[in-house]
C-alpha positions as CSV (number, residue, x, y, z in Angstrom):
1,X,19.1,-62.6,6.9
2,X,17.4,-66.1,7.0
3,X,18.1,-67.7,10.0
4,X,18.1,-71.8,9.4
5,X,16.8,-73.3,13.0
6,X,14.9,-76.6,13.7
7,X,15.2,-78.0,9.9
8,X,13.5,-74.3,8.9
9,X,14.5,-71.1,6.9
10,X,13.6,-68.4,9.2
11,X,12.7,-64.6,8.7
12,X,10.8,-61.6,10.2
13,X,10.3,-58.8,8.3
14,X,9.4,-55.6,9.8
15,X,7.4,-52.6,8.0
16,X,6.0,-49.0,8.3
17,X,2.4,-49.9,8.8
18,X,-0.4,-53.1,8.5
19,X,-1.0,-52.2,4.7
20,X,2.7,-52.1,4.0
21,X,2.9,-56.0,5.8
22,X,-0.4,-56.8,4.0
23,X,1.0,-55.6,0.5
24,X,4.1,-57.5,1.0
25,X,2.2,-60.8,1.8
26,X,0.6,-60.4,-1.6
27,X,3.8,-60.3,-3.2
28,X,4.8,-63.3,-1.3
29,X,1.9,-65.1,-2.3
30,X,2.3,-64.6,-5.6
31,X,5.6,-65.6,-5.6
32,X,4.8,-69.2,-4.1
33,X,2.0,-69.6,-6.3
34,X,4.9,-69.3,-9.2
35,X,6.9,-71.7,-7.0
36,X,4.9,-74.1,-6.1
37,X,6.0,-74.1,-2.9
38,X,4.2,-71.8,0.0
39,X,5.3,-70.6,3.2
40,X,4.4,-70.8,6.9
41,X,3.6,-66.9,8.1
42,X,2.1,-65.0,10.7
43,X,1.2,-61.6,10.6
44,X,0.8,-59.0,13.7
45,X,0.2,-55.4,12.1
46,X,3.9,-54.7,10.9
47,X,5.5,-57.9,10.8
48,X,5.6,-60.7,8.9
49,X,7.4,-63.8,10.0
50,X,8.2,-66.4,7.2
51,X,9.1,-70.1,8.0
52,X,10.2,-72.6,4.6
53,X,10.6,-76.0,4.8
54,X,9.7,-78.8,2.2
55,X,7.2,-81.1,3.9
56,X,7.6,-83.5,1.2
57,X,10.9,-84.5,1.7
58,X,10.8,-85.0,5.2
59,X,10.2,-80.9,7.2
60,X,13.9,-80.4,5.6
61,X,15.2,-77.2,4.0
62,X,16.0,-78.1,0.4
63,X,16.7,-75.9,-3.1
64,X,13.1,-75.2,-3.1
65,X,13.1,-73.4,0.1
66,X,16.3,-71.7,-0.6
67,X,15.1,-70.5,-4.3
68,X,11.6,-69.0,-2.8
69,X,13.9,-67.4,0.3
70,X,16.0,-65.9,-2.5
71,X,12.9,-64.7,-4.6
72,X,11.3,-63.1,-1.6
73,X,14.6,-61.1,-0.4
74,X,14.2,-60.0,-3.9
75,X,10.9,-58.0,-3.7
């Protein structure tokens, strides 16, 4: 579940193994590309911690972080 905290969408995703985490990035990435609209993430071997917020309208969460968040939990 995204977890909204300090004008953010929050979410840590937890996998098998690095290549599972690393595959699932990729998705990711290609997903923002499509959105026009690219995350904030870190990576430690099997996790993945995802942060949206639209810089461009002021570090706020709007429809375009919701719609990516949405796209993502859809992978």
């Amino acid at each position: 579940m995204w977890k909204e905290e300090n004008n953010e969408l929050k979410k840590k995703y937890t996998f098998k193994n690095f290549s599972e985490a690393f595959a699932f990035m990729t998705r990711v990435a290609i997903l923002a590309e499509k959105h026009n609209h690219h995350p904030w993430w870190s990576n430690v071997y099997n996790q993945v911690e995802i942060h949206l917020t639209t810089h461009d309208e002021g570090n706020t969460i709007t429809a375009k972080d919701r719609d990516l968040a949405k796209a993502i939990d859809s992978l």
